[in-house]
PDB file of N, CA, C and O in Angstrom, chain B, residues numbered from 101:
ATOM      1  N   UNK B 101      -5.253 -25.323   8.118  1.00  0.00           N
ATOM      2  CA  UNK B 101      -5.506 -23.900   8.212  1.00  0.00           C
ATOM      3  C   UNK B 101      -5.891 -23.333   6.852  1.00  0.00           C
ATOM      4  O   UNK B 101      -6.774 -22.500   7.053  1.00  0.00           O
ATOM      5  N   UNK B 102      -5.518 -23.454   5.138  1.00  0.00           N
ATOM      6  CA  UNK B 102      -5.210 -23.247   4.578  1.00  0.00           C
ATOM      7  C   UNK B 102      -6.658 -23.632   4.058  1.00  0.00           C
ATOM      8  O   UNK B 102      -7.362 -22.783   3.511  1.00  0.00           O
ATOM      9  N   UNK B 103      -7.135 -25.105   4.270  1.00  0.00           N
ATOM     10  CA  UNK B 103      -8.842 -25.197   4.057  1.00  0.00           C
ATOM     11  C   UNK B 103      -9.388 -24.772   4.921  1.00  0.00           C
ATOM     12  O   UNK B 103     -10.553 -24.974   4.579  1.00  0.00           O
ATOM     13  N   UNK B 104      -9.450 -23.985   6.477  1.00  0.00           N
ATOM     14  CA  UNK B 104     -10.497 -22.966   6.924  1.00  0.00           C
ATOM     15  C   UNK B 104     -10.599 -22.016   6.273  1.00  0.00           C
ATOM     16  O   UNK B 104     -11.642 -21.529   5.836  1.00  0.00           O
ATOM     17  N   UNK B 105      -9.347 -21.584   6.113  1.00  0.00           N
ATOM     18  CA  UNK B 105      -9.322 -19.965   4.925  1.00  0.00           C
ATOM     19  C   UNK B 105     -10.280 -20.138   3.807  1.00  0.00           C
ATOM     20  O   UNK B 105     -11.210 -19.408   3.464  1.00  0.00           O
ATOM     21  N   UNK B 106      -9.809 -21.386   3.256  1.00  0.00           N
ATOM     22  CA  UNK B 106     -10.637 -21.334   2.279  1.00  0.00           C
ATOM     23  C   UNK B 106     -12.160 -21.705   2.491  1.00  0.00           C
ATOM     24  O   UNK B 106     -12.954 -21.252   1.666  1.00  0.00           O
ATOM     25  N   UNK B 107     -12.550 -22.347   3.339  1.00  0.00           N
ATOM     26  CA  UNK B 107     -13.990 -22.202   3.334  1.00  0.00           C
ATOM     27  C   UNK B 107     -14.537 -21.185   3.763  1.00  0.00           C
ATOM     28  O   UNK B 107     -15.690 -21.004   3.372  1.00  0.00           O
ATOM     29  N   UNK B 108     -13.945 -20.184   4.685  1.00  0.00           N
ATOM     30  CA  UNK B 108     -14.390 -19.023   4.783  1.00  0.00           C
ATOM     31  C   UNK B 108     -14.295 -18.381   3.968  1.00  0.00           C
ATOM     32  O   UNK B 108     -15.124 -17.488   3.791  1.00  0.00           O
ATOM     33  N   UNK B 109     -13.228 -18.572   3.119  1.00  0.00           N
ATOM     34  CA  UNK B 109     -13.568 -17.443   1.720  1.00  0.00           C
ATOM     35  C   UNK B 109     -14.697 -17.925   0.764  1.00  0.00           C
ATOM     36  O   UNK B 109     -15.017 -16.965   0.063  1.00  0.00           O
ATOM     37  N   UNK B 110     -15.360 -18.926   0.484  1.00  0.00           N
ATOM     38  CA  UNK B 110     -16.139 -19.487  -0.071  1.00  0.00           C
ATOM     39  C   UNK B 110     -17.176 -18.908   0.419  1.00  0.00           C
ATOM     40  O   UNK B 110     -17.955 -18.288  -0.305  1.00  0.00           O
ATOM     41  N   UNK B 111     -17.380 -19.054   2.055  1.00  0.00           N
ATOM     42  CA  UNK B 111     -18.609 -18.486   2.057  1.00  0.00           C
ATOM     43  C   UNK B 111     -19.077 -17.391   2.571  1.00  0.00           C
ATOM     44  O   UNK B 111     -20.237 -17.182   2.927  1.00  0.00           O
ATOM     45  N   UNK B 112     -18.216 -16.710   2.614  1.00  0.00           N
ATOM     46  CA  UNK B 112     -18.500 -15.200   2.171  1.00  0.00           C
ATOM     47  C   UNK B 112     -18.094 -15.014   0.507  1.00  0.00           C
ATOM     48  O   UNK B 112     -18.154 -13.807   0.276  1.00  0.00           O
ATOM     49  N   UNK B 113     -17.843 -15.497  -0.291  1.00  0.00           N
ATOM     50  CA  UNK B 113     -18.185 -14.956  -1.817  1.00  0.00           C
ATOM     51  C   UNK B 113     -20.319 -15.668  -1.766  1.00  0.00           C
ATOM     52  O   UNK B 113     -21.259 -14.902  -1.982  1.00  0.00           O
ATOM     53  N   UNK B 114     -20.498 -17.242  -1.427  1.00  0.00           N
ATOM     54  CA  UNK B 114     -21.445 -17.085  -1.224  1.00  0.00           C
ATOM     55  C   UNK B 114     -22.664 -16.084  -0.687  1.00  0.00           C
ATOM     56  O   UNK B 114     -23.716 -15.751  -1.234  1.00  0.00           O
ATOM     57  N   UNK B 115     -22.093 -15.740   0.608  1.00  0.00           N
ATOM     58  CA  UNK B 115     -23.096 -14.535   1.520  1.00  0.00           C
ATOM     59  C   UNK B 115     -23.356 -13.249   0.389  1.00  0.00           C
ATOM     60  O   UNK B 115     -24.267 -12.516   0.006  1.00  0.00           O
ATOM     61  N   UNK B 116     -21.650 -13.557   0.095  1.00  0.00           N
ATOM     62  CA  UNK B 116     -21.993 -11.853  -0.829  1.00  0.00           C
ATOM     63  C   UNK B 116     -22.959 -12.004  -2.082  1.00  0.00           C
ATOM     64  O   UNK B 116     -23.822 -11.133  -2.189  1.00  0.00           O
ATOM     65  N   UNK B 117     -22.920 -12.923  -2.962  1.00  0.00           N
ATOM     66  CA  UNK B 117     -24.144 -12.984  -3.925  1.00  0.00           C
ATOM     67  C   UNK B 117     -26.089 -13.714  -3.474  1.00  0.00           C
ATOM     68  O   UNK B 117     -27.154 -13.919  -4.057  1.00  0.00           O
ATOM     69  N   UNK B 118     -25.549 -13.833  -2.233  1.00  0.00           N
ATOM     70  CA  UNK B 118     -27.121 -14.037  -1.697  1.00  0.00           C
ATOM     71  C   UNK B 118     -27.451 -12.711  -1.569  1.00  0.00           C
ATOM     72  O   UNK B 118     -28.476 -12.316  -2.123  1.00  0.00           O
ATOM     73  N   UNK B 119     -26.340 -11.476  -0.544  1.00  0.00           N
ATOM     74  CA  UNK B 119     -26.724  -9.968  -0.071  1.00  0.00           C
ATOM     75  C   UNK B 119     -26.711  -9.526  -1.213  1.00  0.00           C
ATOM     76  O   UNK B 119     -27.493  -8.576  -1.260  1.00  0.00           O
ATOM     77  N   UNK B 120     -26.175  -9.731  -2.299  1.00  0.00           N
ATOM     78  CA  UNK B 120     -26.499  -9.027  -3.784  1.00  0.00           C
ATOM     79  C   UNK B 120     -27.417  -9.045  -4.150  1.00  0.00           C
ATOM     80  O   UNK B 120     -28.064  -8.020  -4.362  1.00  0.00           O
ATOM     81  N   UNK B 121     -28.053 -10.832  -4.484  1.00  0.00           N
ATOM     82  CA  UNK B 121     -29.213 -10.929  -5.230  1.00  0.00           C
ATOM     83  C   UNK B 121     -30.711 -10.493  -4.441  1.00  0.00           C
ATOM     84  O   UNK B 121     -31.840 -10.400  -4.923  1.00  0.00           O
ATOM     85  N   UNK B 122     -30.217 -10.265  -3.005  1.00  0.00           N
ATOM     86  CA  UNK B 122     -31.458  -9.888  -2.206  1.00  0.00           C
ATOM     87  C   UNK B 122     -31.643  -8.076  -2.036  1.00  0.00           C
ATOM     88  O   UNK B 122     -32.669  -7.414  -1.882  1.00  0.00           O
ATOM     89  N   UNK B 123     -30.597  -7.765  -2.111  1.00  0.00           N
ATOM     90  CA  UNK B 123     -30.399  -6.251  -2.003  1.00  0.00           C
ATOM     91  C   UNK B 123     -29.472  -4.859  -3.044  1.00  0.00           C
ATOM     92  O   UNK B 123     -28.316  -4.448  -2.936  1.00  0.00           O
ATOM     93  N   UNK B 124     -30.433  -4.512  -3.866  1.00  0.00           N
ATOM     94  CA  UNK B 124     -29.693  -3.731  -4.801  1.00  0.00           C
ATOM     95  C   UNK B 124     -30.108  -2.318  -4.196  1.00  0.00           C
ATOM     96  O   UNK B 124     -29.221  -1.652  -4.730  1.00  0.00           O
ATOM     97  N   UNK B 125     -30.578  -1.730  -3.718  1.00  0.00           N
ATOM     98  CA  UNK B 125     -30.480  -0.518  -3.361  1.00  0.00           C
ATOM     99  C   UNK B 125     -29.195   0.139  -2.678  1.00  0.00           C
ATOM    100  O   UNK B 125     -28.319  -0.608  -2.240  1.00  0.00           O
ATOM    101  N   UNK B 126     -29.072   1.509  -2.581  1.00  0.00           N
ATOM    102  CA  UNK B 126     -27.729   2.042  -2.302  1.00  0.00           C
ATOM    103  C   UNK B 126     -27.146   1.569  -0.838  1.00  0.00           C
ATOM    104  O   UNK B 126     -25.949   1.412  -0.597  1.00  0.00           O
ATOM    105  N   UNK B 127     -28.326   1.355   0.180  1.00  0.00           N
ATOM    106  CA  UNK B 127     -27.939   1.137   1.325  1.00  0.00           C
ATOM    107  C   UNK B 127     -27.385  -0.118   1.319  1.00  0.00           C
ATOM    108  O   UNK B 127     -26.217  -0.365   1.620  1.00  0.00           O
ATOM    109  N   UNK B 128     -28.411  -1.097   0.899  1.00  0.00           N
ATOM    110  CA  UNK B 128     -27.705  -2.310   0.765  1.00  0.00           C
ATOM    111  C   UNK B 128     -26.696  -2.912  -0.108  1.00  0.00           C
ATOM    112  O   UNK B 128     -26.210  -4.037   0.013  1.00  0.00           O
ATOM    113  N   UNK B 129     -26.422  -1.983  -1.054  1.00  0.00           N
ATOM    114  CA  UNK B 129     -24.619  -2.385  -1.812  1.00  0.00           C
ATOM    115  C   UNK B 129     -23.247  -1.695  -0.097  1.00  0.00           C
ATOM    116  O   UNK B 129     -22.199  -2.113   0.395  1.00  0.00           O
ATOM    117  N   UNK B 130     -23.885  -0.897   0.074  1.00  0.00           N
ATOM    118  CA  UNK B 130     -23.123   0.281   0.725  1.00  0.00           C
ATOM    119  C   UNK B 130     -22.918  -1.076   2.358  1.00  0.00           C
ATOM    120  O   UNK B 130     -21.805  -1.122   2.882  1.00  0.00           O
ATOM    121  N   UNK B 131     -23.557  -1.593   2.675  1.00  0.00           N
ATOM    122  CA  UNK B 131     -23.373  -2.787   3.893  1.00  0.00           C
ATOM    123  C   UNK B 131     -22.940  -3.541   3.609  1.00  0.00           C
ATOM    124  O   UNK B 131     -22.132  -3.932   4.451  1.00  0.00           O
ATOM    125  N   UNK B 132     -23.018  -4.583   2.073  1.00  0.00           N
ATOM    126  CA  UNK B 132     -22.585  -5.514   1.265  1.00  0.00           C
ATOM    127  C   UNK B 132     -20.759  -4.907   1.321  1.00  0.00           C
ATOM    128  O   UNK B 132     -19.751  -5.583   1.528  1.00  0.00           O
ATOM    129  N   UNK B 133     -20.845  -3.845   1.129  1.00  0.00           N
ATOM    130  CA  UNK B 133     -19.152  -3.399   0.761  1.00  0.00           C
ATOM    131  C   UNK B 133     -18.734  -3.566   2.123  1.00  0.00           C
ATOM    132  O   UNK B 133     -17.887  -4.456   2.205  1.00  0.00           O
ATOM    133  N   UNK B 134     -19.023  -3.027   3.232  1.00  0.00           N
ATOM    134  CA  UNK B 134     -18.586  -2.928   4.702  1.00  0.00           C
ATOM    135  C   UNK B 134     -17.921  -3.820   5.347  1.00  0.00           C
ATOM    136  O   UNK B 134     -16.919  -3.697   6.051  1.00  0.00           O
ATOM    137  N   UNK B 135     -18.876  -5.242   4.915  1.00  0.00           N
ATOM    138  CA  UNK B 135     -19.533  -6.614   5.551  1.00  0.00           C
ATOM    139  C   UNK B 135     -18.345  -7.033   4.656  1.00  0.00           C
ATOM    140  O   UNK B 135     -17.531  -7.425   5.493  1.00  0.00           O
ATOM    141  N   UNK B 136     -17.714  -7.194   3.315  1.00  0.00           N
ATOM    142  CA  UNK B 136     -16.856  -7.615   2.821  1.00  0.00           C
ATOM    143  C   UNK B 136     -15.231  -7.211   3.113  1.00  0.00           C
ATOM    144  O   UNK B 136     -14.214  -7.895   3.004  1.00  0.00           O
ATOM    145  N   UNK B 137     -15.425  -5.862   3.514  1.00  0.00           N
ATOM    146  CA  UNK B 137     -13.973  -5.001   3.924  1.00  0.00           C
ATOM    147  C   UNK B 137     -13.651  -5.773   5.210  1.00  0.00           C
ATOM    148  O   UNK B 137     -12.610  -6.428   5.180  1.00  0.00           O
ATOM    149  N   UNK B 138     -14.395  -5.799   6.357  1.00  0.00           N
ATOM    150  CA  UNK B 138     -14.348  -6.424   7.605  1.00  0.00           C
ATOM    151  C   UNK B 138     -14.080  -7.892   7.257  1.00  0.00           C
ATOM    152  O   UNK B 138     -13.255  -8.487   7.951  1.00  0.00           O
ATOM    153  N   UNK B 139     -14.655  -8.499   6.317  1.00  0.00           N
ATOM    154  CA  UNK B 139     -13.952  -9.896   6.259  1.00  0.00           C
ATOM    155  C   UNK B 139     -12.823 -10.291   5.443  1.00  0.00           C
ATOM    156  O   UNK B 139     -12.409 -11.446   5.536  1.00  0.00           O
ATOM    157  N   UNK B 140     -12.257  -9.438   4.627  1.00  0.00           N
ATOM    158  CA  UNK B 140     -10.835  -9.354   4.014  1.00  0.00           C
ATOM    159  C   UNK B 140     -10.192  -8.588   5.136  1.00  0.00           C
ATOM    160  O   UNK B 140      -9.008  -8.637   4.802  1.00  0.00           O
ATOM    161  N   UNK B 141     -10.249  -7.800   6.445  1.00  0.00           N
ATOM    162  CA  UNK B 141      -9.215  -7.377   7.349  1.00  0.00           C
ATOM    163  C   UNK B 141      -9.217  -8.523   8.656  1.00  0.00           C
ATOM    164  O   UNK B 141      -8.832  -8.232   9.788  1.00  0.00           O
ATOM    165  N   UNK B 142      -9.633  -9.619   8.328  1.00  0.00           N
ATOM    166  CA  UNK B 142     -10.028 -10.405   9.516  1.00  0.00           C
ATOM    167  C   UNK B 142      -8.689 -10.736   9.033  1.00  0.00           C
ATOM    168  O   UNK B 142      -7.714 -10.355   9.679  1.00  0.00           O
ATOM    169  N   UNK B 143      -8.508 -11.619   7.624  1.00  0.00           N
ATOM    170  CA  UNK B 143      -7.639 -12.221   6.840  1.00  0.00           C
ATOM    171  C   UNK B 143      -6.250 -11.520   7.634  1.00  0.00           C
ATOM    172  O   UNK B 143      -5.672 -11.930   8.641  1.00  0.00           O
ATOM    173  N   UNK B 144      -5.975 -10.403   6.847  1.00  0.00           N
ATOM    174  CA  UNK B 144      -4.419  -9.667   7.413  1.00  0.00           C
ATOM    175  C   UNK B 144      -3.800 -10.194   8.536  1.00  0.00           C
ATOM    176  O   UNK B 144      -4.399 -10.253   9.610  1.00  0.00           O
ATOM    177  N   UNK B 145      -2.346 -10.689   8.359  1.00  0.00           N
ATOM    178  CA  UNK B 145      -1.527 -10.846   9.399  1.00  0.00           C
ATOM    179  C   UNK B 145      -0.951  -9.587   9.875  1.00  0.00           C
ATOM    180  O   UNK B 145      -1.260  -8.609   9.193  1.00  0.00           O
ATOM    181  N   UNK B 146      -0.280  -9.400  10.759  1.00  0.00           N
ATOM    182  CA  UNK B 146      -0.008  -8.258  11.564  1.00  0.00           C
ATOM    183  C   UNK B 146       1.485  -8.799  11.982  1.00  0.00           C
ATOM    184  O   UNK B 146       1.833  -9.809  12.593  1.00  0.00           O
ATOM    185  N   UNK B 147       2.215  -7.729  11.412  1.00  0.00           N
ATOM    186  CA  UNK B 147       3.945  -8.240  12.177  1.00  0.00           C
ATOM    187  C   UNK B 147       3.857  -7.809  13.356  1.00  0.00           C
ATOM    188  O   UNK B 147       3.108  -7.095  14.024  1.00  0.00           O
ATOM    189  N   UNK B 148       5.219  -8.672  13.525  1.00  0.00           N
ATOM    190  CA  UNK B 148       5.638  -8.809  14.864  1.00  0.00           C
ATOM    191  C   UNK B 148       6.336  -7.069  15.459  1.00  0.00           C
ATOM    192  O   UNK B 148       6.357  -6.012  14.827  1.00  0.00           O
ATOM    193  N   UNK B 149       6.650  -7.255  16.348  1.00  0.00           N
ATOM    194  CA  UNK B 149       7.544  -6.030  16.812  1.00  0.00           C
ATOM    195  C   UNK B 149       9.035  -6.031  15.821  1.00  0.00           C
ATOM    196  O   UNK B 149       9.260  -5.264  14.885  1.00  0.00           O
ATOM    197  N   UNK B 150       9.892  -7.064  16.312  1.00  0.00           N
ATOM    198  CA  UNK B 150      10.823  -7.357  15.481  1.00  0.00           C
ATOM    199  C   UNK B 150      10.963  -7.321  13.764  1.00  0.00           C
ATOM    200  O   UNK B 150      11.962  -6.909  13.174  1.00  0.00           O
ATOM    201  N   UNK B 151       9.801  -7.817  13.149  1.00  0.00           N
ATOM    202  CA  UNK B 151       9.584  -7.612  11.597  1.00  0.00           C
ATOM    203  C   UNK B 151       9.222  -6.354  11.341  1.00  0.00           C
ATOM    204  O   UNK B 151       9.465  -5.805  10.266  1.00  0.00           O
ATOM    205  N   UNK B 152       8.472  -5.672  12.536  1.00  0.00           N
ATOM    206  CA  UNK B 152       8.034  -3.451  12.194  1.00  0.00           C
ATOM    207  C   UNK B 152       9.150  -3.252  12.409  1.00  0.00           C
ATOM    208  O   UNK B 152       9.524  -2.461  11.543  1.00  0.00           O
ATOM    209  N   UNK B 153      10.489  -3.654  13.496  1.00  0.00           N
ATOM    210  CA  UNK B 153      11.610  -2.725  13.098  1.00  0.00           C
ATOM    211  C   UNK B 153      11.736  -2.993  12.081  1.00  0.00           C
ATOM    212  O   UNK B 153      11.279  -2.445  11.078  1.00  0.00           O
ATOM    213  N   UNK B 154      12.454  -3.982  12.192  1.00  0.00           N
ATOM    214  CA  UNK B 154      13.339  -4.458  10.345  1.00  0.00           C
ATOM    215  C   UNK B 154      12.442  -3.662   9.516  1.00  0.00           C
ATOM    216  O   UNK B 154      12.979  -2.555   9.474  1.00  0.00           O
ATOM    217  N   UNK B 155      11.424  -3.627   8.871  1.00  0.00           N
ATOM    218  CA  UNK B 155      10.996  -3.273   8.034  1.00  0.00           C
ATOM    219  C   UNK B 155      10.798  -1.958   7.816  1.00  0.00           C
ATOM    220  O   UNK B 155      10.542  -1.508   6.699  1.00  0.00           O
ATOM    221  N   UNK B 156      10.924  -1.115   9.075  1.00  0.00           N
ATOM    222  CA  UNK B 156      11.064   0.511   9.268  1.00  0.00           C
ATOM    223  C   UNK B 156      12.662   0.935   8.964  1.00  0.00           C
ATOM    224  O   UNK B 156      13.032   2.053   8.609  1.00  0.00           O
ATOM    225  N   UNK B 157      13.230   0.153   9.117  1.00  0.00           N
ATOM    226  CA  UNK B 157      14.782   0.222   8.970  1.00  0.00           C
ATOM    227  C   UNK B 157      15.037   0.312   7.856  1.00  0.00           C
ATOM    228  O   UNK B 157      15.610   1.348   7.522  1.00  0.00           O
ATOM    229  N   UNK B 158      14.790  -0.518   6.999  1.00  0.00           N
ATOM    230  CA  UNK B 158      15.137  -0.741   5.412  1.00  0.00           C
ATOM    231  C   UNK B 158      14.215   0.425   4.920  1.00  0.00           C
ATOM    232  O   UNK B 158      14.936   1.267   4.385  1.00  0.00           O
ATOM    233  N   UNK B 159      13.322   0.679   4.903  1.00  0.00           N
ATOM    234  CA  UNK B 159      12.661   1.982   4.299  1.00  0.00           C
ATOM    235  C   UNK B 159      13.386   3.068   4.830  1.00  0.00           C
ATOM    236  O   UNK B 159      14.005   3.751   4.014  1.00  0.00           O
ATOM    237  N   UNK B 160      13.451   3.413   6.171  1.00  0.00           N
ATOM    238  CA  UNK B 160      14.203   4.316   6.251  1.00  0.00           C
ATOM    239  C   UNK B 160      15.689   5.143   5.709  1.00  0.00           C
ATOM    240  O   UNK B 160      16.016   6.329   5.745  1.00  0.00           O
ATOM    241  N   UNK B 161      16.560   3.590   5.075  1.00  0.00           N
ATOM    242  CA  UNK B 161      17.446   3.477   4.848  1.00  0.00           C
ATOM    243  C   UNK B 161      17.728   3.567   3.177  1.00  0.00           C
ATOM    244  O   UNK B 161      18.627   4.124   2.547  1.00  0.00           O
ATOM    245  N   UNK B 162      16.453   2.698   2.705  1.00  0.00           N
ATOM    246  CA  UNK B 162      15.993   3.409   1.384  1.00  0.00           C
ATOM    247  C   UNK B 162      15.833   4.925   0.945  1.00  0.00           C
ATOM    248  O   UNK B 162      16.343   5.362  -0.087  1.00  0.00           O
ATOM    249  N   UNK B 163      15.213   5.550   1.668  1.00  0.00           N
ATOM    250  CA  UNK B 163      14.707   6.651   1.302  1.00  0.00           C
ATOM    251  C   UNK B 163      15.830   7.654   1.570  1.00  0.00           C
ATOM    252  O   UNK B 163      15.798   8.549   0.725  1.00  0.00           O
ATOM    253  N   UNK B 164      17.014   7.835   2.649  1.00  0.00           N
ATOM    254  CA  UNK B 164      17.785   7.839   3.078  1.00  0.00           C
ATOM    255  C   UNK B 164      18.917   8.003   1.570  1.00  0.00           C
ATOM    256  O   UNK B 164      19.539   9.038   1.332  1.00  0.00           O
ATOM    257  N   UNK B 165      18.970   6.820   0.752  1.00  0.00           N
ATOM    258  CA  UNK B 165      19.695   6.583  -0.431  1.00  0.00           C
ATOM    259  C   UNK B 165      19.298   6.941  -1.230  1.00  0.00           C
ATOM    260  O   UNK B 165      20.238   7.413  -1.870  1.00  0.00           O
ATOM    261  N   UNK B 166      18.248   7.110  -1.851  1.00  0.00           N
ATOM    262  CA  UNK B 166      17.546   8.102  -2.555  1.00  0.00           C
ATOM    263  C   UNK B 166      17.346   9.666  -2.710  1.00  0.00           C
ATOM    264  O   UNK B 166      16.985  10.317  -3.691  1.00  0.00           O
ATOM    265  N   UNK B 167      17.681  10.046  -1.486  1.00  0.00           N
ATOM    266  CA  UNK B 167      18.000  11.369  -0.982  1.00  0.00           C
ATOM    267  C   UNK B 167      19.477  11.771  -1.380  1.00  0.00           C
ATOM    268  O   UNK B 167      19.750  12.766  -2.052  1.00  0.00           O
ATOM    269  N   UNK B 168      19.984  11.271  -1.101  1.00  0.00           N
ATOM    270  CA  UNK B 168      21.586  11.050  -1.202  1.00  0.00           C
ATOM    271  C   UNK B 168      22.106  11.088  -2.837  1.00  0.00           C
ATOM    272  O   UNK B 168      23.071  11.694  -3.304  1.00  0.00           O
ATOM    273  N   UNK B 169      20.993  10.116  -3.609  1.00  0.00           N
ATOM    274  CA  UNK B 169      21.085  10.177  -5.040  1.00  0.00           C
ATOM    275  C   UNK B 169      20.786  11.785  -5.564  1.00  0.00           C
ATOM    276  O   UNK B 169      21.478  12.629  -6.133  1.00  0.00           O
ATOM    277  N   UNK B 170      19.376  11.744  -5.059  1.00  0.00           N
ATOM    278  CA  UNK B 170      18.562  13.169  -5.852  1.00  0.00           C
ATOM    279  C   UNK B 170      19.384  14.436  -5.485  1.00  0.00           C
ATOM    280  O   UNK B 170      19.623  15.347  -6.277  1.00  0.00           O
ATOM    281  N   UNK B 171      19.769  14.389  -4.247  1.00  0.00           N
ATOM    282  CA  UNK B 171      20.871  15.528  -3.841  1.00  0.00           C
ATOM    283  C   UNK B 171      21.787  15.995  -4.673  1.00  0.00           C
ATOM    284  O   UNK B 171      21.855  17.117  -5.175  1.00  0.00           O
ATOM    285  N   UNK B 172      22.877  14.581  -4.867  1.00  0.00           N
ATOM    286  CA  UNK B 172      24.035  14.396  -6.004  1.00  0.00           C
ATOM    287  C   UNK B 172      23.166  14.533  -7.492  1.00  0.00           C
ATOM    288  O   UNK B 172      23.757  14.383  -8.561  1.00  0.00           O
ATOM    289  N   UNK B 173      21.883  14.798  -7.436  1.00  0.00           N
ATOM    290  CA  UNK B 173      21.862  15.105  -9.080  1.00  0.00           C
ATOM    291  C   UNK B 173      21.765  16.481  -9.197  1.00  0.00           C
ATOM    292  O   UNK B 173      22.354  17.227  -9.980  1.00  0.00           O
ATOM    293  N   UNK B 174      20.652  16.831  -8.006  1.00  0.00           N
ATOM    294  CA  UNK B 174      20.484  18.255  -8.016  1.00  0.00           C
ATOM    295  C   UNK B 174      21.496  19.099  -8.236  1.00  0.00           C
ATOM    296  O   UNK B 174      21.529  19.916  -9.156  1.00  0.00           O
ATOM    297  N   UNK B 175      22.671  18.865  -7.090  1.00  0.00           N
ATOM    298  CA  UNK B 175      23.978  19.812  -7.719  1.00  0.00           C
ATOM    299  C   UNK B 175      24.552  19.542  -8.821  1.00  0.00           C
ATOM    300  O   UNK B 175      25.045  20.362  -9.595  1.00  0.00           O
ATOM    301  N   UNK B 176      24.511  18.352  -8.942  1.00  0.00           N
ATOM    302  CA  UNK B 176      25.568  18.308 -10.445  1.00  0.00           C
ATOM    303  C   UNK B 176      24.795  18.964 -11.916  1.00  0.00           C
ATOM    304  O   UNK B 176      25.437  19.129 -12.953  1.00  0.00           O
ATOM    305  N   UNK B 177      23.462  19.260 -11.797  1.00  0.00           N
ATOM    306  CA  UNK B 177      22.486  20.389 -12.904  1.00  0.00           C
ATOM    307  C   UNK B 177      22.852  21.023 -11.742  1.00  0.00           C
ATOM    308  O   UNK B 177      23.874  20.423 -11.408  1.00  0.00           O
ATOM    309  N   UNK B 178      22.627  21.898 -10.904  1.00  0.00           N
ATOM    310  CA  UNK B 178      23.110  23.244 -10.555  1.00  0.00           C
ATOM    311  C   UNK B 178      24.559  23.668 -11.530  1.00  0.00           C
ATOM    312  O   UNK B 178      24.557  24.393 -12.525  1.00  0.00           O
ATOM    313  N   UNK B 179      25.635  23.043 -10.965  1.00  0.00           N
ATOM    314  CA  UNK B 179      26.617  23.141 -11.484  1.00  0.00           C
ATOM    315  C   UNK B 179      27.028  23.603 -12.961  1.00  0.00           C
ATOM    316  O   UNK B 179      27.664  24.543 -13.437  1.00  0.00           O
ATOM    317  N   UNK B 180      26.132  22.113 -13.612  1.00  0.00           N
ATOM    318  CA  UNK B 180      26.014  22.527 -14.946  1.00  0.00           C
ATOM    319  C   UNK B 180      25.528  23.782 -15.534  1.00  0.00           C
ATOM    320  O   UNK B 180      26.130  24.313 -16.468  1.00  0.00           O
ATOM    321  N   UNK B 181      24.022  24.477 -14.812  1.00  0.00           N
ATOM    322  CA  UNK B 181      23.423  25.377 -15.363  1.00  0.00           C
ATOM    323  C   UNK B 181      24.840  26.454 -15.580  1.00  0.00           C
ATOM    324  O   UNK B 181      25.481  26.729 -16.595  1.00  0.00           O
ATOM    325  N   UNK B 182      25.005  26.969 -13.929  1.00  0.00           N
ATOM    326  CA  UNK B 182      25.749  27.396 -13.751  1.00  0.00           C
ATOM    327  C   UNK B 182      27.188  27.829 -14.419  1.00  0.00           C
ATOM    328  O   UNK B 182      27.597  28.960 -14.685  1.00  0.00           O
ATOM    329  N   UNK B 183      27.608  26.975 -14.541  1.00  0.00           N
ATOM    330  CA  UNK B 183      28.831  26.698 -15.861  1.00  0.00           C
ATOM    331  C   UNK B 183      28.548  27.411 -16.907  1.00  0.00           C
ATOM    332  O   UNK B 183      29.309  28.257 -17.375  1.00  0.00           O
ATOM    333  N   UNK B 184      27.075  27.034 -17.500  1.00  0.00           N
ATOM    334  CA  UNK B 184      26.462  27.143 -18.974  1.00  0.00           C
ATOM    335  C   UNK B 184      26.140  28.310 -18.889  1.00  0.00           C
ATOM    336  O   UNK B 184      26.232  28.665 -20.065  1.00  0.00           O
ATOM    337  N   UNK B 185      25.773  29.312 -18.236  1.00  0.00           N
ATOM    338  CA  UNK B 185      25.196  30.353 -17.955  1.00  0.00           C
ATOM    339  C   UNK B 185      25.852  31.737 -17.726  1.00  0.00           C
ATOM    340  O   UNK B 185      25.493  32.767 -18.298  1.00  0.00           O
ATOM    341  N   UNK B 186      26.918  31.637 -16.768  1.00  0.00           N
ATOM    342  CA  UNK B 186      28.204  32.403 -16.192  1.00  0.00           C
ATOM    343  C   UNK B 186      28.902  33.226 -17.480  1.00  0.00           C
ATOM    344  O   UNK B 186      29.524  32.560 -18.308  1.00  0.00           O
ATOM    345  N   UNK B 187      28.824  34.275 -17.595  1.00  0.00           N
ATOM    346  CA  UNK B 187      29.668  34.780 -18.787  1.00  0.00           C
ATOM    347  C   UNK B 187      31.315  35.061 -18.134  1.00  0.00           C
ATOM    348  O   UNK B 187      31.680  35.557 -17.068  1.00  0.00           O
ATOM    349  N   UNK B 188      32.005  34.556 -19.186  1.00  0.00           N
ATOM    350  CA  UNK B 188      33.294  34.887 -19.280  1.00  0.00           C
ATOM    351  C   UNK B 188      34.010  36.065 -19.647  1.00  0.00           C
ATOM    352  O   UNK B 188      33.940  36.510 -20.793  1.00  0.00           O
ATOM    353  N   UNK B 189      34.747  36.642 -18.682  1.00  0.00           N
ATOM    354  CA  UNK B 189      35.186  37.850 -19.313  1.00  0.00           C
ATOM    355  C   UNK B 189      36.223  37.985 -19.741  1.00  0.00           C
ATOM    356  O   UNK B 189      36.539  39.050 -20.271  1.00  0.00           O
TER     357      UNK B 189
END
């Protein structure tokens, strides 16, 4: 599998400097780019159902903790300002 990949990547870097050396105008860089995007998304694996949870989970759960952090900082400078600010009578 690992040498199909690679000969397909070979020859599309080939294709792409034949469509180069044959076509420099805007249209034809602008198809050259297209024709290359479509064959680097062929590449992409695609998770499973099971690996999109998991992986929605842990971000969720990240961001989740991060929130939780920035929260606990926010008040604790509230606090502080607060403190610093408050005149004593």
């Amino acid at each position: 599998m690992a040498e199909e990949l690679e000969q397909v990547s070979e020859d599309l870097v080939e294709q792409a400097k034949a469509d180069k050396a044959s076509k420099r105008n805007i249209i034809g860089r602008t198809s050259l780019f297209f024709k290359q995007v479509v064959g680097e998304l062929n590449k992409v694996t695609k998770p499973t159902w099971a690996e999109l949870r998991n992986y929605t989970g842990v971000v969720l759960a990240f961001v989740t903790v991060v929130m939780i952090i920035i929260s606990a900082l926010d008040w604790l400078f509230y606090q502080g300002v607060v403190f610093a600010f408050t005149p004593t009578a």
